[in-house]
N, CA, C and O of each residue as an XYZ file, in Angstrom:
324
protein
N       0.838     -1.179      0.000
C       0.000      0.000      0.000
C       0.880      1.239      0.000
O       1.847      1.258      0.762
N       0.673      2.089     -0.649
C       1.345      3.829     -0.218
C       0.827      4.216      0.907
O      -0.270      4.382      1.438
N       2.213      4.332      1.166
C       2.075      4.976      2.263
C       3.191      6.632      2.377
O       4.392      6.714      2.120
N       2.537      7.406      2.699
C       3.397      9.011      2.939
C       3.629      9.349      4.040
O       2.680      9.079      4.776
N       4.523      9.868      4.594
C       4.098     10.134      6.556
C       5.227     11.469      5.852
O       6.344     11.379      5.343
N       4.191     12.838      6.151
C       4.545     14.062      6.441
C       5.085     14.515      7.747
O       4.670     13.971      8.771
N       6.122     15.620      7.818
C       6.297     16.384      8.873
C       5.747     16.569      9.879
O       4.909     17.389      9.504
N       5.566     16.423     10.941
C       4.758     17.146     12.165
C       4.143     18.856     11.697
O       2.929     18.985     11.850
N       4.850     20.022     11.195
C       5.237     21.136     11.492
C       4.515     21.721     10.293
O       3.421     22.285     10.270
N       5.287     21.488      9.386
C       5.297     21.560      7.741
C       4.621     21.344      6.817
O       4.373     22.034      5.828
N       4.067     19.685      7.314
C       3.487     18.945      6.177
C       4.865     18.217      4.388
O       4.752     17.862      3.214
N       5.683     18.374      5.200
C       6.829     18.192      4.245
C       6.649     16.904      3.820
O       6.001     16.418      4.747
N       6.870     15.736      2.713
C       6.853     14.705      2.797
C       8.481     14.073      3.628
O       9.638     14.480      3.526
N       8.074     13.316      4.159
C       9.580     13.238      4.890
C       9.784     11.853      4.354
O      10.954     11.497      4.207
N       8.825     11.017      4.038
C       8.471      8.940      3.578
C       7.618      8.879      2.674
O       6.444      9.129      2.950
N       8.020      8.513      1.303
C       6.410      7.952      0.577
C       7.229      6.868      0.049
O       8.446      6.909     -0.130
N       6.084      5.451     -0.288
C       6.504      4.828     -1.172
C       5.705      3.712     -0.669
O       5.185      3.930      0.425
N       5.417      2.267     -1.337
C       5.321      1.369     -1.598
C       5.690      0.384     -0.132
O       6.708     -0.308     -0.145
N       4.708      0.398      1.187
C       5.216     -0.473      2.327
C       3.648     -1.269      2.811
O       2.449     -1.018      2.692
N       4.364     -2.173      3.310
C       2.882     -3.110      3.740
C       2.519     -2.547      5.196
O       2.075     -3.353      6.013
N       2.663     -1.369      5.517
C       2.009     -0.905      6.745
C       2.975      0.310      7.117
O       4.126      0.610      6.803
N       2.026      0.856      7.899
C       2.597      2.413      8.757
C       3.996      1.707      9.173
O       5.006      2.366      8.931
N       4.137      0.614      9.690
C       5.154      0.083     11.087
C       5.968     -0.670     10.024
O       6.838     -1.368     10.545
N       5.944     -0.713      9.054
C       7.092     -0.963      7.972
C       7.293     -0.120      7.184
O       8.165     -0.446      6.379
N       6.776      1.088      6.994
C       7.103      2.087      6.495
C       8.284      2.607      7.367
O       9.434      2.689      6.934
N       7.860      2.996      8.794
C       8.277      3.393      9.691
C      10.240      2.624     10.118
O      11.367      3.117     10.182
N       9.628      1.215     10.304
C      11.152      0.683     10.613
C      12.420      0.841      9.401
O      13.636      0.987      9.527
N      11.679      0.755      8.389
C      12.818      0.998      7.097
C      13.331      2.116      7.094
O      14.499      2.282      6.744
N      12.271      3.436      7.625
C      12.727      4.256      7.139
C      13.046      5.537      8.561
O      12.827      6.744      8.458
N      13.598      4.827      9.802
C      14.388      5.026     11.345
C      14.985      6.460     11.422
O      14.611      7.290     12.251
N      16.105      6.713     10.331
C      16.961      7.709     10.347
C      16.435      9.022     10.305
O      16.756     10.041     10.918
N      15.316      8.729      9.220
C      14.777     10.437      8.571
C      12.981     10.746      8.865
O      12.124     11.029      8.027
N      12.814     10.544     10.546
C      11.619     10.419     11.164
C      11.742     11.911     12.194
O      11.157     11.797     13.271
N      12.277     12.942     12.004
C      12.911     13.674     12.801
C      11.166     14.589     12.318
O      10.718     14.530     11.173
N      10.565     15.234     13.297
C       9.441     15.842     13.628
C       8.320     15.350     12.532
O       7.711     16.171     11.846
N       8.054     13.595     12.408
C       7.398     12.913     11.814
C       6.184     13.041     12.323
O       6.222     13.260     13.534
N       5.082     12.988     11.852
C       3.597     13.074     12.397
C       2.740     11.520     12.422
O       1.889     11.251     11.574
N       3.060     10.742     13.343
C       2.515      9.574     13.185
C       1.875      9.374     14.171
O       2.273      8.432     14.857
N       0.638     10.142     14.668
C      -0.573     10.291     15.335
C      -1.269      9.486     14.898
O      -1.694      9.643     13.753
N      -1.637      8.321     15.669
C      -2.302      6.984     16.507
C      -2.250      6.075     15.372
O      -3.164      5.489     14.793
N      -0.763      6.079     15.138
C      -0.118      5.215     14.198
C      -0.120      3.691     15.080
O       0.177      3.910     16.254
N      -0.399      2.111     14.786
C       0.093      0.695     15.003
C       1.560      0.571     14.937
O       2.186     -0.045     14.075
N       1.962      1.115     15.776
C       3.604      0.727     16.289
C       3.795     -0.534     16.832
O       4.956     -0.881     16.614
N       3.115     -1.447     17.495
C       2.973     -2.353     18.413
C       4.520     -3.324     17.533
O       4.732     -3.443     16.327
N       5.162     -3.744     18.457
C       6.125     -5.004     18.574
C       7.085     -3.799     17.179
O       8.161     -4.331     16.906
N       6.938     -2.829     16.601
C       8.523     -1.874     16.096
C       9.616     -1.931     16.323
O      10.092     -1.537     17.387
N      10.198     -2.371     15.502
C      11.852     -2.505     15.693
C      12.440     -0.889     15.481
O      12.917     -0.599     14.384
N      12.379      0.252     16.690
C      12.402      1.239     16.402
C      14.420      1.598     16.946
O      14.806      2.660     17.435
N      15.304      0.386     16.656
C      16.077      0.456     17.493
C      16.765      1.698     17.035
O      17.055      1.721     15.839
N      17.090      2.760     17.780
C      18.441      4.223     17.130
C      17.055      5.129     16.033
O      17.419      5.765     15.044
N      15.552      5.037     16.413
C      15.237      5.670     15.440
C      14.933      6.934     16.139
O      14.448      7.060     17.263
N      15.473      8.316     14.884
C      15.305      9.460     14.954
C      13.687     10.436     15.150
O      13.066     10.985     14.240
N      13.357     10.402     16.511
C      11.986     10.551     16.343
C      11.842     11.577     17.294
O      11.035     11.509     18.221
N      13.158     13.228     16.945
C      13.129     13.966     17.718
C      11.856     15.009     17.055
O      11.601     15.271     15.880
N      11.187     15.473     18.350
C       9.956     16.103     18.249
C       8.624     15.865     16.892
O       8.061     16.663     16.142
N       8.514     14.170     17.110
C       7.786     13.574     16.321
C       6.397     13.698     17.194
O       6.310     13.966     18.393
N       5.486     13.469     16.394
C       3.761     13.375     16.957
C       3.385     11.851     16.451
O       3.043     11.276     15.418
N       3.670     11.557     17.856
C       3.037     10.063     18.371
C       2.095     10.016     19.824
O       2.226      9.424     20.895
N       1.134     10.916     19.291
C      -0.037     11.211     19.902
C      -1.112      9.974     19.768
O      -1.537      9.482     18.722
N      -1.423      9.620     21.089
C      -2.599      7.906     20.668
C      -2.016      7.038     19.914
O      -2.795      6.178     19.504
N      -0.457      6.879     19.416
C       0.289      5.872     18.779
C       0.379      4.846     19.883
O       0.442      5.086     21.089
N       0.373      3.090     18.999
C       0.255      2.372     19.789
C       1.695      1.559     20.068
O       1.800      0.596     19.308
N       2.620      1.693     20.814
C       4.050      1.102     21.138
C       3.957      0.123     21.961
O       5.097      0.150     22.426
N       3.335     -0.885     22.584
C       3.480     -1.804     22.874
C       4.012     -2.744     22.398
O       3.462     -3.365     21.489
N       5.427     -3.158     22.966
C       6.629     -4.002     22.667
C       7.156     -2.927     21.903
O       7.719     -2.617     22.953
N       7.449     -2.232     21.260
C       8.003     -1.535     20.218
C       9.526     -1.524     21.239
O       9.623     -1.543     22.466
N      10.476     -1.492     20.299
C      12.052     -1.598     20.421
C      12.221     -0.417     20.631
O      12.467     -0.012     19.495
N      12.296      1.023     21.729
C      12.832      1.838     21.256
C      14.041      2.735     21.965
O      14.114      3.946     22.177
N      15.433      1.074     22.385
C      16.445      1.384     22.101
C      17.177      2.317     21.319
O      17.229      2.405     20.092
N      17.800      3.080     22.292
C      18.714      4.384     21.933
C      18.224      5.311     20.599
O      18.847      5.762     19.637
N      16.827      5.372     21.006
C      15.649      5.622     20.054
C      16.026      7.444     20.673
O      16.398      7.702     21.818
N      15.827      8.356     19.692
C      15.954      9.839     20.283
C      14.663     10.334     20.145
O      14.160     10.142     19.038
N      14.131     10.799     20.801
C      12.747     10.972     21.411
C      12.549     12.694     22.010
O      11.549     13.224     22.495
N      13.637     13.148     21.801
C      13.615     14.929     22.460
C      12.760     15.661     21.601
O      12.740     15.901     20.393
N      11.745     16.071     23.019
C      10.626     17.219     22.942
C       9.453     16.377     21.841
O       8.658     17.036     21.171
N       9.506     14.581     21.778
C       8.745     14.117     20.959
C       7.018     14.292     22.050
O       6.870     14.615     23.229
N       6.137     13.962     21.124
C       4.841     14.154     21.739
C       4.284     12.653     21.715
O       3.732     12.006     20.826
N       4.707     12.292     23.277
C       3.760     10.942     23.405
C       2.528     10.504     24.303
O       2.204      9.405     24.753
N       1.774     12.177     24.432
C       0.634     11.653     24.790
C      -0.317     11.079     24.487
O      -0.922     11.294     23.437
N      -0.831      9.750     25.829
C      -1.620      9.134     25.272
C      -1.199      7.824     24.688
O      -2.064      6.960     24.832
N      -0.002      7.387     24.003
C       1.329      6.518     23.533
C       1.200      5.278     24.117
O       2.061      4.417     23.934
């Protein structure tokens, strides 16, 4: 399925392309998630290990089990998470 995940801020495209879900969109693409908008995104069991998810919107996102080893998370929004 396409999938796009815009900016938090901007609306910038920051991910588009061709993934079988938000949470494989997401793990492939770790590095360049920096103020990503993935509000009450299926994170559950994410291999989010080292992913860049400074001042991302993961508002009502669901992380249960999610990996998120040496994951950077500054000023991210996880209420509700």
């Amino acid at each position: 399925m396409q999938i796009t995940i815009k900016a938090r801020f901007t609306n910038q495209i920051l991910v588009t392309g061709d993934y079988e879900s938000i949470k494989d969109a997401v793990e492939k693409n770790r590095a360049s998630l920096d103020r990503a908008s993935l509000e009450g995104a299926s994170l559950d069991r994410a291999n989010l290990y080292g992913a860049n998810l400074n001042c991302a919107n993961l508002y009502g996102a669901s992380l249960e089990g999610a990996n998120l080893y040496r994951a950077s998370l500054d000023r991210a929004s996880l209420e509700g998470a």
